[in-house]
Every structure is written in C-alpha cells, then in structure tokens.
gemmi code that builds the backbone of each chain (N, CA, C; Angstrom):
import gemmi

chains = {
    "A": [
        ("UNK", (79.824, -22.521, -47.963), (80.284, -21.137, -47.758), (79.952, -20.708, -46.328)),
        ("UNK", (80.860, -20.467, -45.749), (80.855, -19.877, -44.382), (79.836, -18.937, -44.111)),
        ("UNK", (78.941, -18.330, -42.610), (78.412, -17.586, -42.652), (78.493, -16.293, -42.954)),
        ("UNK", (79.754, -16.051, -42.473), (80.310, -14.493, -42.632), (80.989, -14.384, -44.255)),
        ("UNK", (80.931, -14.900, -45.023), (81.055, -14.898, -46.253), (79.828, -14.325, -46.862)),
        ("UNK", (78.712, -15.009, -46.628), (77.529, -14.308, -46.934), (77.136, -12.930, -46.740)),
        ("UNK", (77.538, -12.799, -45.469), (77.767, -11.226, -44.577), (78.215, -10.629, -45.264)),
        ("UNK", (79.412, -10.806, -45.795), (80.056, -10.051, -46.205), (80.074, -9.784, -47.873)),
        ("UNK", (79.387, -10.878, -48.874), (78.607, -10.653, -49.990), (77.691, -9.303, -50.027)),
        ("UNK", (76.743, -9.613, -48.917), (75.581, -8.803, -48.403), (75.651, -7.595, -48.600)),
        ("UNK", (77.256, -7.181, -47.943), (77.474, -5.917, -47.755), (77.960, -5.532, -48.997)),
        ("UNK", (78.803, -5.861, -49.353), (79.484, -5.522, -50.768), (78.488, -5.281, -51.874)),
        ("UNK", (76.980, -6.101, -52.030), (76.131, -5.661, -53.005), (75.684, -4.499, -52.343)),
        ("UNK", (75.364, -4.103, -51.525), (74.666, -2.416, -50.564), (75.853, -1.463, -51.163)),
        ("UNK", (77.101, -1.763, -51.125), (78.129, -0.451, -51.397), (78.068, -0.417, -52.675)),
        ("UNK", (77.244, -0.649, -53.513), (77.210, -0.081, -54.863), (76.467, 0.858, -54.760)),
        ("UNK", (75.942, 1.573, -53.731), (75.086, 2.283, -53.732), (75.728, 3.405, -53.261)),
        ("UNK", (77.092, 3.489, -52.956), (77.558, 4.263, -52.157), (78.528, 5.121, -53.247)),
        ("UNK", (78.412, 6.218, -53.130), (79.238, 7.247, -53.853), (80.912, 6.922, -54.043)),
        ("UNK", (81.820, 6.500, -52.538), (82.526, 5.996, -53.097), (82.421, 4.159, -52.316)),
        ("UNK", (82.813, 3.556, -53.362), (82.863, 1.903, -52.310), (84.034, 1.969, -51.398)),
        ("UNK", (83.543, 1.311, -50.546), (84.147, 1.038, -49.144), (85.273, 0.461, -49.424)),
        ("UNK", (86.168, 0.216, -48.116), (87.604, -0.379, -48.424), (87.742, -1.304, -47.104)),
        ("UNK", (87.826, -2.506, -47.631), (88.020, -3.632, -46.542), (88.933, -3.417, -45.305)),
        ("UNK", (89.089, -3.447, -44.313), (90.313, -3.120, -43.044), (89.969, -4.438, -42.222)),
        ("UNK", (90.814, -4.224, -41.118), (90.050, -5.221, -39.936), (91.101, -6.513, -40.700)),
        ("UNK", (90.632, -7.556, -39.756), (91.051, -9.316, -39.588), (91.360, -9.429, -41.476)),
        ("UNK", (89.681, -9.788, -41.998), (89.598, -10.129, -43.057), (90.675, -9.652, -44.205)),
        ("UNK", (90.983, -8.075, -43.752), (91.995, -7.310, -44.839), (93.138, -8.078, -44.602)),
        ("UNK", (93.828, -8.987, -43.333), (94.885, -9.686, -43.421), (94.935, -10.719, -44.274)),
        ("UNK", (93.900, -11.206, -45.064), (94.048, -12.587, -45.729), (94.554, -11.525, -47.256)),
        ("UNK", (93.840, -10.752, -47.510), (94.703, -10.147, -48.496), (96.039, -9.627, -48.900)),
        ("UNK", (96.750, -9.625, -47.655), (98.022, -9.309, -47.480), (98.551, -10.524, -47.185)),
        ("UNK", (98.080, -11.522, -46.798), (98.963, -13.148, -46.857), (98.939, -13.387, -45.481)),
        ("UNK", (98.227, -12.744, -44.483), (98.222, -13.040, -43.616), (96.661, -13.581, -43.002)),
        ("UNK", (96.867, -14.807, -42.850), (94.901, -15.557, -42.393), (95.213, -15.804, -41.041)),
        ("UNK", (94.012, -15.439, -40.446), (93.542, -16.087, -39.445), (92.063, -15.905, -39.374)),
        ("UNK", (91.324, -16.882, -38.110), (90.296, -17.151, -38.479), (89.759, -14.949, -37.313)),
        ("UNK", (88.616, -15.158, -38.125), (87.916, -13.603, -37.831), (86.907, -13.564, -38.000)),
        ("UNK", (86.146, -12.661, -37.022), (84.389, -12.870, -37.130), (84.147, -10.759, -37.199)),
        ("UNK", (85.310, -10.637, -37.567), (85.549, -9.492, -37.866), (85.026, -8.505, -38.759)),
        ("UNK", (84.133, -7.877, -39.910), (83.846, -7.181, -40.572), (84.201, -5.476, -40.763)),
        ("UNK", (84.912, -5.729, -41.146), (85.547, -4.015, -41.056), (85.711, -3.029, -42.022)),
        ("UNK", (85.064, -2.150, -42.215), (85.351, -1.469, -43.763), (85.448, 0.290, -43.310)),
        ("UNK", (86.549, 0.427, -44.418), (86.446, 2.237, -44.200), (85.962, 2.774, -45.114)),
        ("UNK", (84.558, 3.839, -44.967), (83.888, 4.604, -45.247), (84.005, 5.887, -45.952)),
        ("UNK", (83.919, 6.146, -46.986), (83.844, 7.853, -47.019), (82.822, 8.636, -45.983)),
        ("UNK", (82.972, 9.473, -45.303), (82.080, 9.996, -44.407), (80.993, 10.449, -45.414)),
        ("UNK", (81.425, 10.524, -46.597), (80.018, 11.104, -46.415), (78.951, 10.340, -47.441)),
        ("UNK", (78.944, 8.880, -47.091), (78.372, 7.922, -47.356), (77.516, 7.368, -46.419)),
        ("UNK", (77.813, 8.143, -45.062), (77.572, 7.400, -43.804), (75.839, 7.413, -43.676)),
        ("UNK", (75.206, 8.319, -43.815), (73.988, 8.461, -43.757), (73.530, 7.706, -44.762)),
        ("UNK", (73.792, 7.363, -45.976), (73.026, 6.717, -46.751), (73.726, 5.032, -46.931)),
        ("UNK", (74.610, 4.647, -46.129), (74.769, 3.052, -45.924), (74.212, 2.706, -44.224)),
        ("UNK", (73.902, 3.819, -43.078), (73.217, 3.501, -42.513), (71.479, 3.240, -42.693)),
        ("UNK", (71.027, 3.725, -43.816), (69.804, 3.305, -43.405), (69.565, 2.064, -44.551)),
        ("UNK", (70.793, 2.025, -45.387), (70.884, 0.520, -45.946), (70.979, -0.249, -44.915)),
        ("UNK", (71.755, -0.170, -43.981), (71.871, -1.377, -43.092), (70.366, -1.392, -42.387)),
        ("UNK", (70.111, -0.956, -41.763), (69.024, -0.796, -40.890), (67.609, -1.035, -41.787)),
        ("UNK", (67.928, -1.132, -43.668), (66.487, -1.808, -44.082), (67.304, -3.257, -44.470)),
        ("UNK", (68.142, -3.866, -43.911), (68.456, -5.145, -43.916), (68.751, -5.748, -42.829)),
        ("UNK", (68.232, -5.042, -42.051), (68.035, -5.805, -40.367), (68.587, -5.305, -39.526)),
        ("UNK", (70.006, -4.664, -39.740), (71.240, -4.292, -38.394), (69.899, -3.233, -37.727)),
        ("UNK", (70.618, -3.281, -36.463), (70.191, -1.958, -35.715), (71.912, -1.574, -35.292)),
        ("UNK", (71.487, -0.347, -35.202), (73.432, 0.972, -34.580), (73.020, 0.840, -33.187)),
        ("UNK", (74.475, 0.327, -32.582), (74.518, 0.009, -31.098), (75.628, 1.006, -31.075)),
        ("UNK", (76.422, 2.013, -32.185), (77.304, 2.782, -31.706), (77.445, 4.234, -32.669)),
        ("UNK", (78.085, 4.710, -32.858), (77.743, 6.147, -33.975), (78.018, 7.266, -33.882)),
        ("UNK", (79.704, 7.859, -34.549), (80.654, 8.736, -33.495), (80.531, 9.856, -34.944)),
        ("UNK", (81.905, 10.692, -35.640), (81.956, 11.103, -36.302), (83.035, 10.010, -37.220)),
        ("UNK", (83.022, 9.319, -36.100), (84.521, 8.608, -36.581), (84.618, 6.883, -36.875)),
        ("UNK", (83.032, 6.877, -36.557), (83.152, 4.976, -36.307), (82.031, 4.927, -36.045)),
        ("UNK", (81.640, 3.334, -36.589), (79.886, 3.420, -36.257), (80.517, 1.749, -36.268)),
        ("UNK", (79.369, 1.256, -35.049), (78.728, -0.551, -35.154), (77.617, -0.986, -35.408)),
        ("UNK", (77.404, -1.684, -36.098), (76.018, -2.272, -36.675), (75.721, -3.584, -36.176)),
        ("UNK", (74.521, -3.696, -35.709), (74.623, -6.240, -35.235), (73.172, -6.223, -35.439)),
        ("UNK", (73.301, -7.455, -35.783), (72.639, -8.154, -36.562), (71.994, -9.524, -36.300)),
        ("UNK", (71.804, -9.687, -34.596), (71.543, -11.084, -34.239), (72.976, -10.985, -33.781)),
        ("UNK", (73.941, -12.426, -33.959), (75.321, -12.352, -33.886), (76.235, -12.201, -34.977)),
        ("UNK", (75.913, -11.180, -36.078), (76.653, -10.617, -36.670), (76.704, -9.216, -36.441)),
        ("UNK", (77.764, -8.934, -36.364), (78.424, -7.527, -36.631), (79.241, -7.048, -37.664)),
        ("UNK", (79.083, -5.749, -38.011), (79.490, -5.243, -39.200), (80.102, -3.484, -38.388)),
        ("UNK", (81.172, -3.013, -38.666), (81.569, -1.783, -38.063), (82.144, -1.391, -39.266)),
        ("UNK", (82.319, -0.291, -38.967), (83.003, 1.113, -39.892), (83.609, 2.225, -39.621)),
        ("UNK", (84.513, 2.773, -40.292), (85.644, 3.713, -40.299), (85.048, 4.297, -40.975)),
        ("UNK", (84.473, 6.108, -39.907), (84.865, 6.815, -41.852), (85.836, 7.835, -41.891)),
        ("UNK", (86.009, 8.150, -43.104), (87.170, 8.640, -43.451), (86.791, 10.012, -43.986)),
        ("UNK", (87.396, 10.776, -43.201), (87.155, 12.321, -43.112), (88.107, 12.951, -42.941)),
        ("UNK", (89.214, 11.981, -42.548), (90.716, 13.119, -42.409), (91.339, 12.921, -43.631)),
        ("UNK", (92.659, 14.105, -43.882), (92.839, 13.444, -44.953), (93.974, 12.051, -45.156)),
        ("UNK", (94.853, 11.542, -44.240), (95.256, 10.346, -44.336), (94.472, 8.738, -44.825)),
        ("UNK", (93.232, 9.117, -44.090), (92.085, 8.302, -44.345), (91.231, 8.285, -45.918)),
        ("UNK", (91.317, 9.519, -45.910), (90.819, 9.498, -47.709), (91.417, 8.931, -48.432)),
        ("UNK", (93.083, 8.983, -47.945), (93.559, 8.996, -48.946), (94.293, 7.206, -49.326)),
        ("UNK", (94.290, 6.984, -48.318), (93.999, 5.281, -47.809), (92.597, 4.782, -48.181)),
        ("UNK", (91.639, 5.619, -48.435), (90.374, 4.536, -49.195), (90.416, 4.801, -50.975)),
        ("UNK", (90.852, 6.039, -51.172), (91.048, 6.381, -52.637), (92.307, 5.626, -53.474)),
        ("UNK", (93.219, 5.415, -51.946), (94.284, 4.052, -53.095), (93.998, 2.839, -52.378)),
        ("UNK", (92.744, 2.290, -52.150), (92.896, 1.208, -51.944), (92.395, 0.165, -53.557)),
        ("UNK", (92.909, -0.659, -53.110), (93.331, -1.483, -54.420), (91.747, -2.526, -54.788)),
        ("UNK", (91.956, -3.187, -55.777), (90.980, -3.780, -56.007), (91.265, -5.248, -56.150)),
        ("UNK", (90.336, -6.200, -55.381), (90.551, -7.400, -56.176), (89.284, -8.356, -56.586)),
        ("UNK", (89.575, -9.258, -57.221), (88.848, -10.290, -57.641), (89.075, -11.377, -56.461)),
        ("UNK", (88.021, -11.760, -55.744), (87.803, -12.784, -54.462), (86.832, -13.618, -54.936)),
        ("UNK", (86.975, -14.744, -53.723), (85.639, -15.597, -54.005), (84.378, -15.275, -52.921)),
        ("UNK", (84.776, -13.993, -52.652), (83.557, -12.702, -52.145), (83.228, -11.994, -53.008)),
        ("UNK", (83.727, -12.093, -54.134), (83.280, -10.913, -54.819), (84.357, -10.082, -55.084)),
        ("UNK", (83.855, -9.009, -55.895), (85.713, -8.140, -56.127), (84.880, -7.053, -55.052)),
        ("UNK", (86.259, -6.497, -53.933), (86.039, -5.707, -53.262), (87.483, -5.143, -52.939)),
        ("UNK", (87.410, -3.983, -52.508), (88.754, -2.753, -52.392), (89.115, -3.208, -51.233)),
        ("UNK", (90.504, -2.987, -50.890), (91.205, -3.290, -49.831), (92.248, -1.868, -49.611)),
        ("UNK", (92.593, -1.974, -48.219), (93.275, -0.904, -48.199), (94.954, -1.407, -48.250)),
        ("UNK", (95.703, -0.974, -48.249), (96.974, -0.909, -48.324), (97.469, -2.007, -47.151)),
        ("UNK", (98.527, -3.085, -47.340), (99.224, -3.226, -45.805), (99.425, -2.026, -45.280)),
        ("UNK", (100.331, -0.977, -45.688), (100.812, -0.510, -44.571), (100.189, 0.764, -43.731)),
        ("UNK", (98.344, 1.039, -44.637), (97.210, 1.380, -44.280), (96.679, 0.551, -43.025)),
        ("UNK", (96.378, -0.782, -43.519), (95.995, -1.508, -42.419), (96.408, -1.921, -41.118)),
        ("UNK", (97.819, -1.607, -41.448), (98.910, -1.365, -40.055), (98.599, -0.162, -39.321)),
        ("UNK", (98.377, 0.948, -40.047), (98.363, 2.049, -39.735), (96.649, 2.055, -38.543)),
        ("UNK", (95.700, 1.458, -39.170), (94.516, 1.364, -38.496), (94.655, -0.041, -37.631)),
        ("UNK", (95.561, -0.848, -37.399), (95.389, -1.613, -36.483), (96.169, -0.728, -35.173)),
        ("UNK", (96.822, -0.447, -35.225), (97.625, 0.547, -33.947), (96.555, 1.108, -33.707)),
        ("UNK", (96.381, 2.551, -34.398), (95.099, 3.251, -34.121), (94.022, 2.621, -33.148)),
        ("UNK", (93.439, 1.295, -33.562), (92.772, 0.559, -32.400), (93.504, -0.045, -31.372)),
        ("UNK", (94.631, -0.272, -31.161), (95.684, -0.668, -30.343), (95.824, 0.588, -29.345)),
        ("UNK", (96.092, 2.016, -29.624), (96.210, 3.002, -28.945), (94.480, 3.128, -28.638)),
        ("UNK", (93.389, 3.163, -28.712), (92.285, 3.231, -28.390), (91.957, 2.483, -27.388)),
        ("UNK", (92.722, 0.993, -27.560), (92.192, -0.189, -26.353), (93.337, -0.939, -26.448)),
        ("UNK", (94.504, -0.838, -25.362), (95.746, -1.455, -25.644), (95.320, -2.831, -24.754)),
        ("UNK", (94.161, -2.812, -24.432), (93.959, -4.476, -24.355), (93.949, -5.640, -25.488)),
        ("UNK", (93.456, -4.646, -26.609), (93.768, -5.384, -27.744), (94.732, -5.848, -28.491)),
        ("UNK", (96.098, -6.786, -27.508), (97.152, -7.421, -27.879), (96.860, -8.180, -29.163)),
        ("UNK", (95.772, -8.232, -29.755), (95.907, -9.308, -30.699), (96.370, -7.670, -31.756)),
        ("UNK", (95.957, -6.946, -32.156), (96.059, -5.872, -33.038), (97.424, -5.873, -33.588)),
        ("UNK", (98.612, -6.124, -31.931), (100.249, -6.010, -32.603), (100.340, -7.384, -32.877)),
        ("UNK", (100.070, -8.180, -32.390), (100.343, -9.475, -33.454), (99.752, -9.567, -34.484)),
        ("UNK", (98.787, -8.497, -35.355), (98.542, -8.683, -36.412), (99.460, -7.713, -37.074)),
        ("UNK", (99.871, -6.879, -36.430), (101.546, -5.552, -37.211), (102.038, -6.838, -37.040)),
        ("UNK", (102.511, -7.766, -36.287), (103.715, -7.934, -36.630), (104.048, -9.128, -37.825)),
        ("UNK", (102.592, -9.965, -37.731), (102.635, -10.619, -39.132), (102.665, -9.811, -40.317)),
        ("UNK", (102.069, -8.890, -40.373), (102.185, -8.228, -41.427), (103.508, -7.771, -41.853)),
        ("UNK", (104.109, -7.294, -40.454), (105.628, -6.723, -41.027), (106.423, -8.023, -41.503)),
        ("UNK", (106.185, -9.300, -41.463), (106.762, -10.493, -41.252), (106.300, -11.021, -43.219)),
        ("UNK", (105.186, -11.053, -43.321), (104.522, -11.265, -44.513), (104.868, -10.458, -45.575)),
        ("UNK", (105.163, -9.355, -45.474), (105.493, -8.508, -46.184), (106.311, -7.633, -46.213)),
        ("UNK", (107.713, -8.129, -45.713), (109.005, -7.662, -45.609), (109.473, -7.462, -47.158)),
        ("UNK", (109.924, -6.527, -47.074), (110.226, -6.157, -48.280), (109.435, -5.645, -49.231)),
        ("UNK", (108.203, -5.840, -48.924), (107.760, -5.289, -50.008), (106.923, -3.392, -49.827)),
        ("UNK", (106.677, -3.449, -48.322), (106.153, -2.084, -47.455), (106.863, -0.895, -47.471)),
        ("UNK", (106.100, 0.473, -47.745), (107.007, 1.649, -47.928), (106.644, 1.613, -46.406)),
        ("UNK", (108.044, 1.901, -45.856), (108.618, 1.701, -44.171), (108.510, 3.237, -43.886)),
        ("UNK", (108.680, 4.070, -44.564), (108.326, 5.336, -44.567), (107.006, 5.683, -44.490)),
        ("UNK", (105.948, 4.770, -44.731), (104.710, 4.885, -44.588), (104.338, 4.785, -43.318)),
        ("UNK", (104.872, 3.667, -43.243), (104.315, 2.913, -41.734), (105.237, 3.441, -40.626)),
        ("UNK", (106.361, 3.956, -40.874), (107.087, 4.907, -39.902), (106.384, 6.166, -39.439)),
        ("UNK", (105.565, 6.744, -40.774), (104.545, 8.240, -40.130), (103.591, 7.776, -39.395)),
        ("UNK", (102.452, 6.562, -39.359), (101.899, 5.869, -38.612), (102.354, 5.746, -37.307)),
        ("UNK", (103.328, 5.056, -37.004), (103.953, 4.867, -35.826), (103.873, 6.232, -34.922)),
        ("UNK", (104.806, 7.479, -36.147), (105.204, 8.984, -35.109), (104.008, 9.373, -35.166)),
        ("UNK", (102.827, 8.925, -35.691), (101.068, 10.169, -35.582), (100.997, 9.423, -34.241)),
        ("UNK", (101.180, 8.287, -33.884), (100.417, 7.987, -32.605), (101.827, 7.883, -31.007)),
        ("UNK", (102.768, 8.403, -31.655), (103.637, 8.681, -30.559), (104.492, 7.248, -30.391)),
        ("UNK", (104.578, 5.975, -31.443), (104.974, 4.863, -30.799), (106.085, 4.225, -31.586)),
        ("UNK", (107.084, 5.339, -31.739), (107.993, 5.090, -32.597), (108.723, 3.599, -32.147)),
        ("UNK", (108.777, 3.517, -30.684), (109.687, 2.540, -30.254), (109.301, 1.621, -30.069)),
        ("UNK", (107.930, 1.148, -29.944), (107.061, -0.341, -30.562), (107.043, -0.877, -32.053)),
        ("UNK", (107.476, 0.736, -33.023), (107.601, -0.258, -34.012), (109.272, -0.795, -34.130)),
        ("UNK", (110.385, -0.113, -33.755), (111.574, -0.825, -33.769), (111.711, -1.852, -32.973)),
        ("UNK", (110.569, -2.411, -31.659), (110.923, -3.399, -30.945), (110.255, -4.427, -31.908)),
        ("UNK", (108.755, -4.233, -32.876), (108.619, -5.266, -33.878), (109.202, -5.610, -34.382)),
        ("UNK", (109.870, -4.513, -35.305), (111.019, -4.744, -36.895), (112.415, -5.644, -35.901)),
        ("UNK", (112.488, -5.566, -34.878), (113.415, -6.215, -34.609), (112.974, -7.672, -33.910)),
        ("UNK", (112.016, -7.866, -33.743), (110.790, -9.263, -33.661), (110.920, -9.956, -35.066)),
        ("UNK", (110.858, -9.392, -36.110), (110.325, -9.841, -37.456), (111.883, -9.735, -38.660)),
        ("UNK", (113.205, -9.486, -37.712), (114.243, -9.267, -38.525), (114.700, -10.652, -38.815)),
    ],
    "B": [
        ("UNK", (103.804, -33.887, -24.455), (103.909, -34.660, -25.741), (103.179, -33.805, -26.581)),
        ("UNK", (104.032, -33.936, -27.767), (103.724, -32.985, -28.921), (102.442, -34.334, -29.825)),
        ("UNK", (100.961, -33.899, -29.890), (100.457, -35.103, -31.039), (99.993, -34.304, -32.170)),
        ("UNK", (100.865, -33.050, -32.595), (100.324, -32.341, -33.604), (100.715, -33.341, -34.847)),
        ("UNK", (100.370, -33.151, -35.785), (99.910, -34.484, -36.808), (101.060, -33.700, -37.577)),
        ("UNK", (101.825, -34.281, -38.225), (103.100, -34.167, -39.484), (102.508, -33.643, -40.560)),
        ("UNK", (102.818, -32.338, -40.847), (101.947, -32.098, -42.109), (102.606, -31.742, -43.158)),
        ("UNK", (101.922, -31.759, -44.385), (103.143, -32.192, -45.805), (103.296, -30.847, -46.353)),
        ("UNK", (102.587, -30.007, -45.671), (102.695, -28.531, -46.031), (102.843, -27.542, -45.156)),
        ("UNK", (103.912, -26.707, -45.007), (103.985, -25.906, -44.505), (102.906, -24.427, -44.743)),
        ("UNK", (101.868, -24.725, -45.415), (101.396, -23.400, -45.477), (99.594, -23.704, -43.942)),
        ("UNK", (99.667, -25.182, -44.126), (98.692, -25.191, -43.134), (98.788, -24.828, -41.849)),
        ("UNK", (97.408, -24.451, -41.851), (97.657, -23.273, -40.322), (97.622, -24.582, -38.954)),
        ("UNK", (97.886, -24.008, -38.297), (97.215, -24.957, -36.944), (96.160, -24.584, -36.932)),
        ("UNK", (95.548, -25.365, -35.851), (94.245, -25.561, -35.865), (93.878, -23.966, -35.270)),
        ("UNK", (92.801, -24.243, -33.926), (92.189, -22.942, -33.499), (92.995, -22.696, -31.982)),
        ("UNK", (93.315, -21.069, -32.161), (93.884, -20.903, -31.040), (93.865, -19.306, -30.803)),
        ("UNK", (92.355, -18.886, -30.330), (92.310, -17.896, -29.965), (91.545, -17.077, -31.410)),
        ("UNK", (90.686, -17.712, -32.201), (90.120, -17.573, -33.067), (90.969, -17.876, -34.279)),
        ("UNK", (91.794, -18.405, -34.358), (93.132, -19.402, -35.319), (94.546, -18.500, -34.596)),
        ("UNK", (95.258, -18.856, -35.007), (97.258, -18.434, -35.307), (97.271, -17.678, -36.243)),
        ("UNK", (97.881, -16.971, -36.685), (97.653, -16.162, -38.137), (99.275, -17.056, -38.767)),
        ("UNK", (98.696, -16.918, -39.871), (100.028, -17.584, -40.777), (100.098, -17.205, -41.859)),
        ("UNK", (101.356, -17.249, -42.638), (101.419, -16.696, -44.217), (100.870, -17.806, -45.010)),
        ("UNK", (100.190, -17.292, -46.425), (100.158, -18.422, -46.908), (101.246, -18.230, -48.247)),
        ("UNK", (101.470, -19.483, -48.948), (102.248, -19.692, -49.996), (102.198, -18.786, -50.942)),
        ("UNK", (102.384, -17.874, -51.896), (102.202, -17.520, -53.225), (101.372, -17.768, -53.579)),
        ("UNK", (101.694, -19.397, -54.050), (100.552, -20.028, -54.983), (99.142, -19.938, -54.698)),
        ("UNK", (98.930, -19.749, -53.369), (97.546, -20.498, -52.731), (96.628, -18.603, -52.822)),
        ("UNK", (95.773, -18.976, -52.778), (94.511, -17.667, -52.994), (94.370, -17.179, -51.450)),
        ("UNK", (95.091, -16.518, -50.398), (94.790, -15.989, -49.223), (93.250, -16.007, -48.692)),
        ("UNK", (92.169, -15.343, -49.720), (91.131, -15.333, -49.736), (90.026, -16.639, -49.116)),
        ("UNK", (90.714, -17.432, -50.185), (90.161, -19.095, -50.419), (90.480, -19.234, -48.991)),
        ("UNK", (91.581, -19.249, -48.564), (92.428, -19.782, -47.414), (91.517, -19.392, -46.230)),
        ("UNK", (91.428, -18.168, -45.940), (90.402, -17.739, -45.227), (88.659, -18.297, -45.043)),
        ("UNK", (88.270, -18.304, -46.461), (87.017, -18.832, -46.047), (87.303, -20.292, -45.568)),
        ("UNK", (87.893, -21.449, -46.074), (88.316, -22.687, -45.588), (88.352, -22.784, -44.324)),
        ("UNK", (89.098, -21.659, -43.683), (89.346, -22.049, -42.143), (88.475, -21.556, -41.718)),
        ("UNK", (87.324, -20.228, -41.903), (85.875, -20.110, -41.555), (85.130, -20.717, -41.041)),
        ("UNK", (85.205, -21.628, -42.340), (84.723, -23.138, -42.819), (84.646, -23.662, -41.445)),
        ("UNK", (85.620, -24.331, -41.110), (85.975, -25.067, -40.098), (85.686, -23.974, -38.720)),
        ("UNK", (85.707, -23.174, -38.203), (85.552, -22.251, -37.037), (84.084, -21.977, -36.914)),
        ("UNK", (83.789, -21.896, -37.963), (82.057, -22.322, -37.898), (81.328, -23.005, -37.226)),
        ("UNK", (82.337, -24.040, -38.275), (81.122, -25.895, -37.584), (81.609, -25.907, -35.978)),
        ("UNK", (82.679, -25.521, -35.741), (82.944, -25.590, -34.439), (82.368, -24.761, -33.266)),
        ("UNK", (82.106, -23.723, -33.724), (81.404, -22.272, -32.620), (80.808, -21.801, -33.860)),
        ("UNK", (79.434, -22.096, -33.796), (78.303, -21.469, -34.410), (77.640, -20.310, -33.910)),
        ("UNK", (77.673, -20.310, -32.623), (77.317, -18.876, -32.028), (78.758, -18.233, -31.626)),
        ("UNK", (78.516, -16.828, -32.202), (79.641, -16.099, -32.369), (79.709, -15.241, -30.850)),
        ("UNK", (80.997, -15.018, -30.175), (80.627, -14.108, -28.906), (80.620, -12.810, -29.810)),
        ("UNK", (79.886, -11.970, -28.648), (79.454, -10.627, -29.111), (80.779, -10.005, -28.806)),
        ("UNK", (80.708, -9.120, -30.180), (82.146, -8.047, -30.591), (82.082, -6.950, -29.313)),
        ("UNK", (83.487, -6.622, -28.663), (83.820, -4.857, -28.655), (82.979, -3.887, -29.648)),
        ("UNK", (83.028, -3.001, -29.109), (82.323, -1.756, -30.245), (83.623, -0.988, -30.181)),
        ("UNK", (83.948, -0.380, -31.210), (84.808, 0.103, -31.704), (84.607, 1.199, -30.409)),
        ("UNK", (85.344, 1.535, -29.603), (85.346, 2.792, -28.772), (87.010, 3.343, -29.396)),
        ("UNK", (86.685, 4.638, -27.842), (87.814, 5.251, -27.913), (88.041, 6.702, -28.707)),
        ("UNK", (88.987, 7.578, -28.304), (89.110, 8.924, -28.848), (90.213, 9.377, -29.779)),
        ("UNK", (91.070, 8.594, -29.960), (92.533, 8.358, -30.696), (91.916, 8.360, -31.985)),
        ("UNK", (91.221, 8.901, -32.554), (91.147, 8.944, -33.975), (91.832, 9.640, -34.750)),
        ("UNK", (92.907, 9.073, -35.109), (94.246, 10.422, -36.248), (94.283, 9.955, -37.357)),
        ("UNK", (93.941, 8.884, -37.971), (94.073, 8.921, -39.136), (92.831, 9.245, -40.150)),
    ],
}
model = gemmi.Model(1)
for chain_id, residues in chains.items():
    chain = gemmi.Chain(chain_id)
    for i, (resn, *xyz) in enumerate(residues, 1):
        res = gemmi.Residue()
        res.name, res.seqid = resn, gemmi.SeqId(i, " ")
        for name, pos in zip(("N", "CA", "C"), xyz):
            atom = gemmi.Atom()
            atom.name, atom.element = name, gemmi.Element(name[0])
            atom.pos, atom.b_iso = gemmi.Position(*pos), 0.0
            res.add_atom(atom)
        chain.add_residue(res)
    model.add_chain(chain)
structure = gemmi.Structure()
structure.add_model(model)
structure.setup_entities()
C-alpha cells in the first residue's frame, strides 16, 4: 500500500469526528470520476465550521499549519501534505452536502461531484493560472464523462469565474 | 523511435510523465485500485515527495 494511501486512511479515521465528513476534491477525486493520474495531492472540502476542531486533530497527529485563510488551510507533515477547502458559501455547502459516497480500498469516503470538482479545479486555475495542469484535469474530466455531466452546472462555474470562453474552447477539445 | 512496449490493454496508463498522464479507466476496472497501483509504482520511484504550493490566492467564489 502506497504511502499516501495511509495518509489518507489517517485522515478519513480523524473525520469521524467531524460534524459533517469531509468531501474528497483535488487529483485523488479524479480517480473517482475515471480519471487517474499519479498525485501526491490530498484535498478535501470542509464544513467551515469543522475547521477548528480538525485543526487541532491534525496538529495532535503531527501536521503543523504552514497556511490558514477563511477559505483554505495547509497542513505538512515531514513530506506529506494535506490541504483544505472550507465551505462557507453556499455553492460550497452545497457541493459537500451532495457529495456522494463510496466504498474504496481507502475506506468509504465522500466525494464531491465531477462537475463540483471541475468547478474547484478552475477556481485554483483562476487563483494561479500557472497551474496548467488544473485544465488538463477539466478537460479529462469533460472527456471521461461526456454525457453523463449537468453542463448547466459546470456552465454556472465557468460564468462565476468570468471564463465562459475556456470552457467552449475545451468542449470543443473534448468533442 | 517509438520503444513504448505494445500493450494488450488499452486502459494502461503510460508510464510517468509529469507525475503520470491522466487516463480513463475501463468500466470494469475499480478507478480507485487503479490509482493506488500507479502510486504504487511513483513511489518506488521518487520516495521523497517535492514540497506542495500552498493553496494561495483571493478568487474564492465558490
């Protein structure tokens, strides 16, 4: 079993402690949608107001906070890292309250939506548009899961961050 | 010259390229599984992990 498998066990037994459990995002949430690649990624979205009481879980299991906004926190661990979304708006609630559940060989843990996780890979894409890998992960996704995505979802995504015309230059990448 | 090896399945990924390629996998196959496997392998290869970005930035809308 890989290291970050363990990591990520680790964490998943701590969010039972959490009022609501967390919802997988980031790299890893692509293998749930059919899309793998390799990721040293750990990413989960938060109810905010969990945040105080899974930070000092982390911090009695070693992490120390190298970051800590209203909106995002990083945790490391040696050379693991673990980050977080929390979710305080209501798009975000409402993307951790339908995120789905599964049975893994991590453990059963919530995932958020593809076209959630699209929605938060832009979001970091408009934050640091150095992060070209972010649209090649939209665009597998739009590729993986053609047909099956409310496009109306991921169309309000697109107009919240102003980038209507990156997603028609994808959909027309992935037609 | 191409010496990528003939493979009997289209769901295998290539190897590593930029922390892997991302690829679909089959139906049949467990995405999950799929993932730790190639872990697996990205592991034994780079055991020390480079240190992450921190999530920055002010664009928070969702």
């Amino acid at each position: 079993m890989p290291r970050i498998a363990e990591q990520i066990r680790e964490a998943l037994s701590m969010f039972a402690q959490c009022k609501t459990p967390p919802a997988l995002i980031g790299g890893l949430a692509l293998a749930v949608h059919k899309v793998v690649r390799g990721t040293q990624d750990v990413d989960f979205l938060v109810d905010a107001t969990d945040a105080d009481r899974l930070h000092d879980l982390l911090l009695g299991v070693g992490y120390r906070c190298i970051h800590r906004s209203e909106d995002a926190a990083n945790y490391l661990r040696g050379d693991e890292g673990i980050d977080f979304l929390y979710a305080h708006r209501p798009r975000s609630q409402q993307l951790l309250a339908q995120a789905s559940e599964h049975d893994t060989g991590l453990g059963r843990m919530r995932v958020v939506s593809a076209e959630g996780l699209i929605g938060f890979k832009l979001q970091a894409y408009v934050n640091n548009p150095k992060r070209t890998r972010d649209i090649e992960d939209i665009r597998s996704l739009l590729r993986a899961n053609r047909g099956s995505l409310n496009m109306d979802e991921v169309r309000s995504y697109f107009g919240l961050f102003g980038r209507e015309e990156l997603l028609n230059e994808l959909m027309a990448d992935v037609a | 010259m191409n010496s990528w090896p003939t493979s009997p399945s289209k769901t295998l990924p290539p190897f590593v390229e930029e922390g892997g390629v991302s690829y679909c996998t089959a139906d049949a196959t467990d995405p999950v599984e799929a993932w730790i496997q190639l872990m697996e392998v990205i592991e034994a290869l780079c055991p020390q992990w480079p240190r992450r970005e921190p999530m920055l930035g002010h664009t928070f809308l969702l």
